[in-house]
N, C-alpha and C positions, 0 to 999 in steps of 0.2 A: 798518779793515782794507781796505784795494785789493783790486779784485777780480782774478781770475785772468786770465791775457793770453787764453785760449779766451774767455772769455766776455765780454772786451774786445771780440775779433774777432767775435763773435757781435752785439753788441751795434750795432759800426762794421756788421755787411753788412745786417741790417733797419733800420736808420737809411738806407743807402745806397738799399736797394732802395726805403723809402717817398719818397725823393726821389727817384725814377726814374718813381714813378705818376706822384708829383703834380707832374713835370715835363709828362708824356705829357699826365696830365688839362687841365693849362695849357696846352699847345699845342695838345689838344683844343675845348676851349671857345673861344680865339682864332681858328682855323681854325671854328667855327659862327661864333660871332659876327661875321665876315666875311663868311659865306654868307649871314648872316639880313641885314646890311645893304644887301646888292647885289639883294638877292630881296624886297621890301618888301610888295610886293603878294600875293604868296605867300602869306609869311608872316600877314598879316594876316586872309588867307580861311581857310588853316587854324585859325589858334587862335577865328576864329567861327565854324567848323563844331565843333570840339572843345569850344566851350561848349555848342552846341545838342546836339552828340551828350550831353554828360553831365547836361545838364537837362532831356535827353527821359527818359535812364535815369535817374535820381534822380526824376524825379515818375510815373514808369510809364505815364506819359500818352500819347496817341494824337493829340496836337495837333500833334505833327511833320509827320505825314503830311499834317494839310493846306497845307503850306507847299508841298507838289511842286506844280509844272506839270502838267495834265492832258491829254493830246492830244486827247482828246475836245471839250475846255470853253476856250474863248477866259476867259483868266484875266489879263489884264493886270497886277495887282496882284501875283503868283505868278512873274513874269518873273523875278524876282531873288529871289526867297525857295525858288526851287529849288535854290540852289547850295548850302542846309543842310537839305536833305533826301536820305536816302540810305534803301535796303528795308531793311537791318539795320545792326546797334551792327559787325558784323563788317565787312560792307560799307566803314560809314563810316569806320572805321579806318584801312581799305585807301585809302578816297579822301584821305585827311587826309595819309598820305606822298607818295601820287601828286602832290598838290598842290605838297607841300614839296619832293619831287624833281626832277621831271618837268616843276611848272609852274617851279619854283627855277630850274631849268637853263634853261629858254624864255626865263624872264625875265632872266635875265645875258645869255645871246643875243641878245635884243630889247630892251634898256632898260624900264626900269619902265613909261614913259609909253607905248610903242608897245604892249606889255603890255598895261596898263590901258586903254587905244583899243581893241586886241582883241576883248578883255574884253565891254567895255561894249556896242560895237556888233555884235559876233557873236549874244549871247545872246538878244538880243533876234529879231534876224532867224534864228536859228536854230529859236525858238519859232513864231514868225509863220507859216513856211513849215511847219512842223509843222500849226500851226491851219489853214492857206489849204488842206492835201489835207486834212483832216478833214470840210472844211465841204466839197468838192469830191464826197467817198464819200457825205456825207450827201446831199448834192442829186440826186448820179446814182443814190443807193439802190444803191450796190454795197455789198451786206451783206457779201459774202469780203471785203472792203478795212477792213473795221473793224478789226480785230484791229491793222490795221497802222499805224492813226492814231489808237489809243488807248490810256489806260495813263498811269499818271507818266512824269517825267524827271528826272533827275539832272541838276542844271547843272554842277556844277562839273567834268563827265567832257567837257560841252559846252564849258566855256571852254576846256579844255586839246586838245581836239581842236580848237577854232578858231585856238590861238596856233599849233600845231604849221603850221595853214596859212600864217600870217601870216610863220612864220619862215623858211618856203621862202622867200621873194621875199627874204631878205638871203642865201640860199644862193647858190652858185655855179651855172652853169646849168644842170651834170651834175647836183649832187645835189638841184637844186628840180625839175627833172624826174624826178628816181626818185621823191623824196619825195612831188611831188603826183600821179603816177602809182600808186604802190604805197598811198597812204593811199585813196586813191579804189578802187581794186579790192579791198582788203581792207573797207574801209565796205559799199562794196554787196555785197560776197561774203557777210558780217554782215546785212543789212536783206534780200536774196532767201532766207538761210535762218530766218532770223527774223522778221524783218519787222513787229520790235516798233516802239513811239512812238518808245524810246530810239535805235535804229537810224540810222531816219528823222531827228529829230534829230541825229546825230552827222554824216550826211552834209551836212544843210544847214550846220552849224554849220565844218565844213570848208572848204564852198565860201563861206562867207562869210569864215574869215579868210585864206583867198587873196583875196578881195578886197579887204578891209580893208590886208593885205600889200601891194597892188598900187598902191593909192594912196597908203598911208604913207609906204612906202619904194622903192617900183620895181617891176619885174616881173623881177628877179634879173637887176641890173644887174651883178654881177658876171660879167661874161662872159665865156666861156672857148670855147675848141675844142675839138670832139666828138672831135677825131683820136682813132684808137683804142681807142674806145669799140664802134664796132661798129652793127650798125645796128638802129635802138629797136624793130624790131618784131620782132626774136629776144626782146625784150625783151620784150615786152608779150604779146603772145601767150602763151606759154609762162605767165607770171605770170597772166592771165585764164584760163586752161585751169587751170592747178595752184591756183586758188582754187575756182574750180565742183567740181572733182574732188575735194577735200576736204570742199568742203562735202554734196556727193554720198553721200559715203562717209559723215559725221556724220547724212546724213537716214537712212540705211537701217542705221545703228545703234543709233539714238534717235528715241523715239515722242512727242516733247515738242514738234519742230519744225511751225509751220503757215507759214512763211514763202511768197512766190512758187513758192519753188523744193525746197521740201519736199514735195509731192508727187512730184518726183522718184524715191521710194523705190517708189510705184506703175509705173515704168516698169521695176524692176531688180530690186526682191523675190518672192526667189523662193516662200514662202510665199502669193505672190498666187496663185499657180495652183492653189493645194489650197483659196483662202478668196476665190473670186474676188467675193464680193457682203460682203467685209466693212466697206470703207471705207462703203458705203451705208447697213450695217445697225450697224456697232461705236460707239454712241454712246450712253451712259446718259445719263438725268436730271442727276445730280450729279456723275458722275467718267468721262466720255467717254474719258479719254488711260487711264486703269486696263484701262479693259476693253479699248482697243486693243494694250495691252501685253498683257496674257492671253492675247490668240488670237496676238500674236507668239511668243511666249514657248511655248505649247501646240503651235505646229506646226515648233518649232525642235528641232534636235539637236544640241545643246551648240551654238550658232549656228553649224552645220556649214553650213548652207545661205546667210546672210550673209558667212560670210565668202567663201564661190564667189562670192556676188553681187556682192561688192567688187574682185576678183577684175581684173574689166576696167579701173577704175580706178585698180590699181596698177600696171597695163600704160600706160594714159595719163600717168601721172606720170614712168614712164622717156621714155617718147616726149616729154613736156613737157620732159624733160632734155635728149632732142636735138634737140628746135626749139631752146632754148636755145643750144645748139652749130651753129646754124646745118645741121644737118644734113638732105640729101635724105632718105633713108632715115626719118628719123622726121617728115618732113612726110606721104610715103606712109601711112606707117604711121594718121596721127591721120588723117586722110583717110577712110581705109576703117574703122578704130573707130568716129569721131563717124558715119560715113554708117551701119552697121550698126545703132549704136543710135539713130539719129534713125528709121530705120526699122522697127525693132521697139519702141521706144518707140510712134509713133504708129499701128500694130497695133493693139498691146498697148491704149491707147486707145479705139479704135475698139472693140473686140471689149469690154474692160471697161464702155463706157456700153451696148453691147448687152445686156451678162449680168445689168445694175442695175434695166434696163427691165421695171416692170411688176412689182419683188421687193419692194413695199410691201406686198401680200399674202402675203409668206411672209415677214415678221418676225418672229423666236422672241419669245416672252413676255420683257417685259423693256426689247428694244429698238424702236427706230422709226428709222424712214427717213429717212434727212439727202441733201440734194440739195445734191453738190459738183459746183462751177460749173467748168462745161466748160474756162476759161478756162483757172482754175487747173491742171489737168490738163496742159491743152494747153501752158501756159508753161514745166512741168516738163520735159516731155520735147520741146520744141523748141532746149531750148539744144545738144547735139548739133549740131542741122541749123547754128544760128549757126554757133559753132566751126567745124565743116569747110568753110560756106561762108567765113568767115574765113582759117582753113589756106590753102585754096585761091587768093584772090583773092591770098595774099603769096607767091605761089612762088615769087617772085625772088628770097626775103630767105633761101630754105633749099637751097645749090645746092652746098653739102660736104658733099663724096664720102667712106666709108669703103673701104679695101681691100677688092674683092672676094673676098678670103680670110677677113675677117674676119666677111662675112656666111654663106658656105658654111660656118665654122664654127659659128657658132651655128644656122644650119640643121639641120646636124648633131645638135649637142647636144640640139635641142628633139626633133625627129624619132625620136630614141635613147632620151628622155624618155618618151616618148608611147608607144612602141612597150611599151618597159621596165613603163611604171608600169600600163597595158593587162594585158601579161602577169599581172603580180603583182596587181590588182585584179581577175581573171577567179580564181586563184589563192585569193586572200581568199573573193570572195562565194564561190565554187562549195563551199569548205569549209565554210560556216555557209547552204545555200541555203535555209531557212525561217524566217531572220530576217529575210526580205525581202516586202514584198505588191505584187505577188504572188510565189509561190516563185522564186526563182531557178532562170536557166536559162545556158548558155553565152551563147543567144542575145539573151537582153531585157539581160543583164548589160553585155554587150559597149556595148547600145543605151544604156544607162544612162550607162557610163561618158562616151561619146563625146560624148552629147548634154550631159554638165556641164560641158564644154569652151564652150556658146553662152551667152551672156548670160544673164542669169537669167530677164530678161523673155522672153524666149523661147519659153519654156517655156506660153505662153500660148496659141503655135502649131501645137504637136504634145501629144501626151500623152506624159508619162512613163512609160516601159514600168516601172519598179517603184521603191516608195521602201523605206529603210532602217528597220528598228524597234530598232537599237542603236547605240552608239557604235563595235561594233567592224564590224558592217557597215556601217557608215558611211565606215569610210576606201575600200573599194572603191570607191564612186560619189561621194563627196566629200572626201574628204582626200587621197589620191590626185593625183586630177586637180589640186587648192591647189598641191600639190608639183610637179605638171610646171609649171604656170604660174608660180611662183616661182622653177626654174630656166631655164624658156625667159626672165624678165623679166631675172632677171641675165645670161643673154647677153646679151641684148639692149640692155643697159646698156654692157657690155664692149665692145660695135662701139662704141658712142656715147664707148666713154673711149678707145678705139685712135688712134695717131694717124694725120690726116689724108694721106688723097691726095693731094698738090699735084704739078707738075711741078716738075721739078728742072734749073736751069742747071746746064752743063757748068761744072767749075772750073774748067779751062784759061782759059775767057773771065774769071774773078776773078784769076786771078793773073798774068793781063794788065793786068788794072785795075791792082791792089797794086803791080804791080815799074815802073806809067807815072805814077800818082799819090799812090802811099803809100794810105798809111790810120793812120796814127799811130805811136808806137816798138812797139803790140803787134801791127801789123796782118799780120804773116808770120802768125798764127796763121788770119788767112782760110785758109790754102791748106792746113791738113791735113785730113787724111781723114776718114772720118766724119759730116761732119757734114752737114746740107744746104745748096743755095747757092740765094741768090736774086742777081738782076740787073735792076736797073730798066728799063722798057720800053726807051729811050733808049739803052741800054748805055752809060752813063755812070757808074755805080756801082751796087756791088753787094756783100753780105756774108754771111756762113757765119752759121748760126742753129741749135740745138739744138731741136727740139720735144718736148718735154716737158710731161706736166700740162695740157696745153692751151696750152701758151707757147711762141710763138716769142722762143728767146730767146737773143741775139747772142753772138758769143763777146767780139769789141769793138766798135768804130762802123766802119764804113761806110769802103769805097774811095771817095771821091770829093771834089771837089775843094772847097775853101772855098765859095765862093760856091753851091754844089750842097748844104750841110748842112742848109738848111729842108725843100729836094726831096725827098732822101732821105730823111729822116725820115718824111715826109708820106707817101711812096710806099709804102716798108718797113710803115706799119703799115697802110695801104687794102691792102695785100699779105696782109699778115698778119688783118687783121679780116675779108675777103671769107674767109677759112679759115676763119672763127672762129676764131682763136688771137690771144692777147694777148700783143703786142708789148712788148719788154722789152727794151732798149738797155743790154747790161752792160761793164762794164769802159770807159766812154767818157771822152774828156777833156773838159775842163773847157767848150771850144767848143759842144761834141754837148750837153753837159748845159743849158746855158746857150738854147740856141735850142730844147730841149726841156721845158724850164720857163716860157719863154716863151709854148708855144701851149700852158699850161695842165697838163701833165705835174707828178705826183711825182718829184723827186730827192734820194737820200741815196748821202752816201758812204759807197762800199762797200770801198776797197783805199786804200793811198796807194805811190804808185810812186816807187824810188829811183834818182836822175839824176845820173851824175858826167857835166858838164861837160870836155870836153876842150880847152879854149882854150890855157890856161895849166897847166894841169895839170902840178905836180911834187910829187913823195913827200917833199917836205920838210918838216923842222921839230915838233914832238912832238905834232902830232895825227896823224901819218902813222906814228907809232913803229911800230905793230902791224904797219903793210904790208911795212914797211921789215925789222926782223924774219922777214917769213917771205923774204923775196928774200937774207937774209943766210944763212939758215937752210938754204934749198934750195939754194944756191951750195954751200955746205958741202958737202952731202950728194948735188952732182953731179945735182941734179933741174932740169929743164929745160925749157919750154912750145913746144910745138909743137903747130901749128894741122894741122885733117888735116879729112878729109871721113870720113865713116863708109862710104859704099859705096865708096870707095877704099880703105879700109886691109885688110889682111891678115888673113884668117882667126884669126891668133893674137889679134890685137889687138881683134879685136871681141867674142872669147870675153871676154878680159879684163874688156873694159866690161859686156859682161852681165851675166857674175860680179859685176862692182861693183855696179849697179845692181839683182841678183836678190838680192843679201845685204843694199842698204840696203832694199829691201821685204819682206826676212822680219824683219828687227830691228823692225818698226811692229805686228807683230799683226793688224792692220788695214787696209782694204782702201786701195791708193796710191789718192790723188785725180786724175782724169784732168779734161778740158773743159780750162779754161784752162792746167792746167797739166803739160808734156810728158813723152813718156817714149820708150823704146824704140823705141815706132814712130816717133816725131817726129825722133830724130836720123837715121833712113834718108832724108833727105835734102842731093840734091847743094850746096841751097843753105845750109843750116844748118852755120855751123861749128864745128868741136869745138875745142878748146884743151886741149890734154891737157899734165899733171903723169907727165912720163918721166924716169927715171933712167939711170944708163949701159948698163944690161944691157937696155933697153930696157922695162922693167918700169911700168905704169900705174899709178901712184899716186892720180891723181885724174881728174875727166874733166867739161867743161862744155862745154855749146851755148850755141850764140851766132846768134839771127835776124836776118837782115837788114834794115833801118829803110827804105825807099826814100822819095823826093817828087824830083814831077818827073823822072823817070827815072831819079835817080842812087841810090845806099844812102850815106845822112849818118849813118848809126849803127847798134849792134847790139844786143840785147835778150840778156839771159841767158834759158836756159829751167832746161835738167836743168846741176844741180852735184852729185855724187856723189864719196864719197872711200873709197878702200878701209882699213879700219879698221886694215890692220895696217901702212898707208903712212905717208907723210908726214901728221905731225900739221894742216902749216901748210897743206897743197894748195892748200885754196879761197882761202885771202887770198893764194896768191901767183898763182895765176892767176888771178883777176878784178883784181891789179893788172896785173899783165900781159899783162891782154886791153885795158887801158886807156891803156897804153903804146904797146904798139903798133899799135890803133885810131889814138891820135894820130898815129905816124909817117902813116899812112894818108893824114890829112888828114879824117877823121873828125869828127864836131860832137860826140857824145854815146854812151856806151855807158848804158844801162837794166838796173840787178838787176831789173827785172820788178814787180809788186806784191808785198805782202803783206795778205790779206783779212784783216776783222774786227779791222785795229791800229790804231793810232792812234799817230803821233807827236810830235806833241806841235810839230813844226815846219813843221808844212801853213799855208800860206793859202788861205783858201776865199772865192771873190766871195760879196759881202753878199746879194747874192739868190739864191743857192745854198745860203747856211749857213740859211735862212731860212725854207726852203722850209717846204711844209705835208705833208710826208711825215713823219710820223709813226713811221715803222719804225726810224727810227736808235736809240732807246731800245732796241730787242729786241735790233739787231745788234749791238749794245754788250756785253749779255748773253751773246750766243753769242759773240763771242770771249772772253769773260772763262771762260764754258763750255769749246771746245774748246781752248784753250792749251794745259795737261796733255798733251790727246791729237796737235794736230799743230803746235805752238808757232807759231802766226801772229805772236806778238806777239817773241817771242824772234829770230827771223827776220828783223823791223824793226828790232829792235834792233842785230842783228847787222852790218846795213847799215849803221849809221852809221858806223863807224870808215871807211869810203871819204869820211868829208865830202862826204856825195850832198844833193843839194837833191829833196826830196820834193813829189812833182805826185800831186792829188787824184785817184781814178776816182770815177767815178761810175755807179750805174745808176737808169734812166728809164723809169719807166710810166707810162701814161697816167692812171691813178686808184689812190687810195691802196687802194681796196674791193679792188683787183687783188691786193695785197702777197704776203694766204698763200698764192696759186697761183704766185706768181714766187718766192716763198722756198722751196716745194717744188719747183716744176721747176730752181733752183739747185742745192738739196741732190741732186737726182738726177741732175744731168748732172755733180757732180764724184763721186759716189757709186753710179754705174748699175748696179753689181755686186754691191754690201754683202747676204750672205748673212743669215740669221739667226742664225747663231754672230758675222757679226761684229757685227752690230746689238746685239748680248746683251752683247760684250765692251766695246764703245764706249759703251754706255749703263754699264758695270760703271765705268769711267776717269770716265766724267763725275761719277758717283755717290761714287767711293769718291776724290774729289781733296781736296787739303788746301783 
């Protein structure tokens, strides 16, 4: 008996689908077994820590442990029997993919052999330097320093932190510099608040495989130009101030740290004022950190008073944003911060070893007197004094200006805050005044609140006129004041994201440049409004730039002449990085792109631009059928092209064009894209020509601009901008006049008329030079994505396609940064300069188009 045709078909789709895993699982297993052959070294240490991890669990034995390296104990024999020792079965788990991933990827980076050299000579010297300050604490009898050279080690956390060094020196010279900068401030940010063996360790073991790096393979001979990068101590700074500041924050919310800089919590906790002899007396016999957490924990409210104390830190963290930004304003700012707390830190200091003095005789039952070393203290709260003396000594590197509107504004805001939150915490306590000790008054209340506004260690200074005994009296004097300071930190964030001050050239001097030198077939677009303009010292070139996001970013390349293309580039972004703004060359041809790849710059293409050649140019023969067609069509129907200026024509006719152009922007839902691409405003100029689809009644049928292309003085060609057709007109408008803007261009004596780009397409008949298709800008994958995204909503690709029936030869744009790390700030200031209006209905709507496409 056959079985049924359903269960035929049933039968056919789980047979389908199991040849679909066990395609996947096949091309699964081929794609490891590739990884595991290029990663050998990896692999190899993982599956021998994974025996020892499951031979230590299977015998429940304790013999693991003696395999670690001891910081304490000069263990020679242990050099290399640390790398399968890990504190727990969790732990080692964690280090076994680390390995596989992390050291896997080092080592396809680096070749096995450079790998395994790493390896071998890090580990060793990683430990060595370990043992050399142990025996160094022991000899000088610094008992505080123990902690911090003794203890296991994890090797295998040490190899991978020495390969990461080793594999800077095959980086390029931008990223071996971030890399050994930022691994180095994160390591010791790690060993000053911990200041474990491990710690310690991972920084030597760092500094050892940049050396090893150094002589294996170069000292990141791949070399490049900084152009545009900006200058490394916006850099650094800012990255050393936001590592202290976090770790800051972690000491004064955790009682586990004894690191260099983990007393720090003693300069800021506010708790220290009500328990000022605890750190001398809070130390049991067998669980010292228990009972230090107890009296934190006992004189907290709901850690109402930690979180005030953190308070200023989350203010340096904005100000770390606008050193970052090169900004004056928050150089000031970190200035007068680090100097108030270097100053009440070492107070604070001095007044705490006074109050310790001599409180050996008043130890409660229980505990005893531990004598912390002044050192310690003092190292905590001197980083402050560094920091500002650092700030300080770079003023040069922080000299962008915010509008002074934009600080009167947040002046405001804070001021409005304070006043505000004042009010309503006078308001609070006065309604609950015996939940306070001592009773609440107008007057101690007012004092309460104003004085939670100063650091916490401060508080060491004066007496607090009364504390809180609830959570809800507690927002008066402490939740409160959180709240103003979290709105004064978001202003204060807001001048740092505004954009910059710069002076601005006159356009008249660029569209001097543009109409004596050119600037390419898109360069009329210098000379609209809006935007801002720069001009080389020189007054040789100069170009219109959008700032955005933090980016200056071009509308296309540079007035100026060939041999001027290295200058200009070079200048434009020392222009743009003295701003702090990241220089972004958009819409450039293949020249701009090419000499900016050269000094080291990301390039992908971003448009391809359609070029009908006017040499020979005739509407002949059946690839022209379509053009041909609509000149047949319009003849018929008495339609006719004529060229006109827009502040020349008659009041009738410009209503006309309105109308056309305000009905194709209500048919989109969506907000028109502006920046490169023109509108209303753009055709009110005397030099942009229109080309208009008129019929015998005079009636506007269709309506196109046309830019002027200049070099060397003369206009060689004309750029399409806005093409608009009134729907209830001629079907064929646009193809009959863009052939007949191409006609009579010719008559002209003309080289080339330009349909303009179209972003996010691709046609499929670009050539691209081999060192541009090459580049190491990585973003063209995404930008691929979003046109394949917005098509639906503003047919980019539909639009290229459209162009071809003109048999247009297509030239690559490109746009140019200087580092790939740059991308998602240049791909947001993009999206906002052609989008600088998009409400939230239509953000809701655009996102509904992208969401709901076929």
């Amino acid at each position: 008996m056959s079985s049924s045709p359903s269960a035929r078909s049933d039968e056919h789709t789980v047979v389908s689908l199991s040849t679909r895993i066990a395609r996947r699982w096949s091309e699964l297993v081929r794609i490891l077994g590739q990884w595991l052959r290029t990663a050998p070294c990896s692999v190899f240490l993982s599956l021998l820590m994974l025996i020892a991890a499951c031979a230590s669990h299977l015998t429940r034995a304790r013999w693991m442990h003696d395999l670690a390296a001891q910081g304490g104990h000069v263990q020679p024999l242990h050099t290399f029997t640390t790398v399968l020792w890990a504190p727990s079965t969790g732990i080692m788990i964690n280090l076994i993919l680390m390995m596989l991933i992390v050291g896997g990827l080092l080592e396809r980076f680096l070749g096995s052999k450079v790998w395994a050299l790493s390896a071998v000579v890090s580990l060793p010297l990683s430990l060595a330097g370990l043992w050399a300050c142990a025996a160094l604490a022991h000899s000088a009898s610094l008992n505080w320093a123990f902690p911090m050279v003794s203890g296991p080690v994890s090797g295998s956390i040490l190899i991978l932190t020495s390969a990461l060094g080793t594999a800077s020196a095959k980086m390029n010279r931008l990223w071996a510099w971030r890399t050994r900068i930022g691994v180095l401030v994160i390591l010791l940010a790690l060993f000053a608040f911990s200041s474990s063996a491990g710690s310690l360790a991972r920084l030597f073991a760092f500094v050892s495989g940049c050396l090893v790096g150094g002589f294996a393979i170069g000292w990141s001979t791949r070399n490049r130009s900084m152009l545009g990068i900006g200058d490394p101590v916006r850099h650094v700074i800012p990255l050393v101030i936001t590592a202290y500041t976090l770790g800051a924050v972690n000491a004064i919310w955790t009682f586990t740290s004894h690191g260099l800089l983990a007393f720090d919590r003693a300069a800021f906790s506010p708790e220290l004022a009500e328990q000022q002899y605890m750190w001398a007396l809070c130390q049991q016999n067998e669980a010292p950190m228990r009972c230090l957490k107890e009296v934190y924990g006992n004189s907290l409210m709901l850690y109402a008073p930690v979180v005030l104390a953190s308070i200023p830190f989350l203010v340096q963290l904005v100000l770390a944003f606008g050193l970052f930004r090169g900004r004056r304003g928050a150089w000031v700012g970190t200035i007068v911060l680090q100097g108030a707390l270097s100053v009440i830190g070492v107070a604070q200091t001095i007044l705490f070893l006074a109050s310790i003095s001599g409180s050996a005789e008043e130890v409660p039952e229980g505990y005893f007197a531990v004598n912390i070393p002044t050192m310690k203290l003092l190292v905590g709260v001197a980083f402050p004094l560094i920091a500002m003396l650092l700030t300080a000594w770079n003023a040069s590197a922080f000299q962008v200006r915010a509008p002074k509107s934009r600080w009167k504004r947040a002046g405001i805001i804070s001021l409005v805050s304070f006043l505000a939150g004042g009010i309503v915490a006078l308001a609070v306590g006065m309604s609950m005044p015996y939940y306070f000790v001592p009773d609440a008054t107008p007057l101690n209340l007012f004092e309460a609140y104003v004085s939670a506004y100063a650091p916490a260690g401060a508080q060491w200074l004066f007496d607090t006129p009364l504390y809180a005994t609830t959570v809800t009296a507690a927002t008066a004097t402490v939740w409160i004041p959180v709240a103003v300071w979290v709105i004064s930190s978001v202003s204060l964030l807001k001048v740092f994201l505004a954009p910059v001050a710069v002076s601005h050239e006159k356009q008249d001097e660029l569209l001097s440049l543009v109409t004596s030198q050119g600037a390419g077939s898109l360069g009329w677009m210098l000379t609209w409004q809006g935007n801002s303009t720069w001009i080389s010292p020189d007054r040789t070139c100069g170009v219109s730039y959008r700032q955005e996001s933090g980016v200056a970013l071009t509308l296309t390349q540079c007035s100026a002449d060939e041999e001027r293309i290295s200058s200009a580039i070079s200048e434009f972004a020392t222009f743009a990085t003295d701003a702090s703004l990241i220089p972004a060359l958009y819409s450039v041809h293949e020249e701009w792109a090419k000499e900016a790849h050269r000094l080291g710059w990301s390039t992908v293409k971003v448009a391809e631009e359609a070029i009908i050649d006017l040499g020979d140019l005739e509407f002949k023969g059946k690839k022209f059928q379509d053009v041909r067609t609509a000149f047949n069509h319009a003849k018929r129907e008495g339609i006719r092209a004529q060229w006109a200026s827009y502040p020349d024509l008659d009041e009738a006719s410009k209503e006309q064009i309105q109308a056309i152009c305000q009905a194709w922007a209500d048919e989109k839902a969506l907000p028109e894209m502006g920046f490169t691409l023109g509108g209303l405003r753009e055709l009110d100029d005397p030099q942009t020509r229109l080309l208009l689809a008129v019929d015998e009644e005079d009636h506007i049928h269709a309506v196109t601009s046309w830019m002027p292309v200049h070099s060397k003085g003369s206009v060689i060609g004309l750029t399409l901008d806005v093409m608009r057709r009134d729907d209830q007109g001629f079907r064929l408008a646009i193809d009959f006049l863009i052939g007949q803007a191409a006609l009579l261009a010719q008559e002209e004596g003309l080289q080339f008329i330009s349909l303009s780009g179209a972003p996010l397409a691709e046609s499929g008949q670009c050539e691209e030079p081999e060192d541009l298709r090459d580049s190491h800008f990585a973003f063209a994958p995404v930008l691929d994505v979003m046109g394949n995204a917005m098509e639906p909503v503003y047919g980019f690709r539909s639009l290229l396609a459209y162009k071809k029936k003109f048999q247009v030869r297509f030239v690559p744009l490109y746009l140019a940064i200087p580092d790939i790390a740059q991308a998602p700030a240049v791909g947001l200031a993009i999206a906002h300069a052609y989008l600088p209006g998009m409400s939230a209905a239509s953000a809701v709507s655009l996102a509904a188009k992208l969401v709901s496409r076929d």
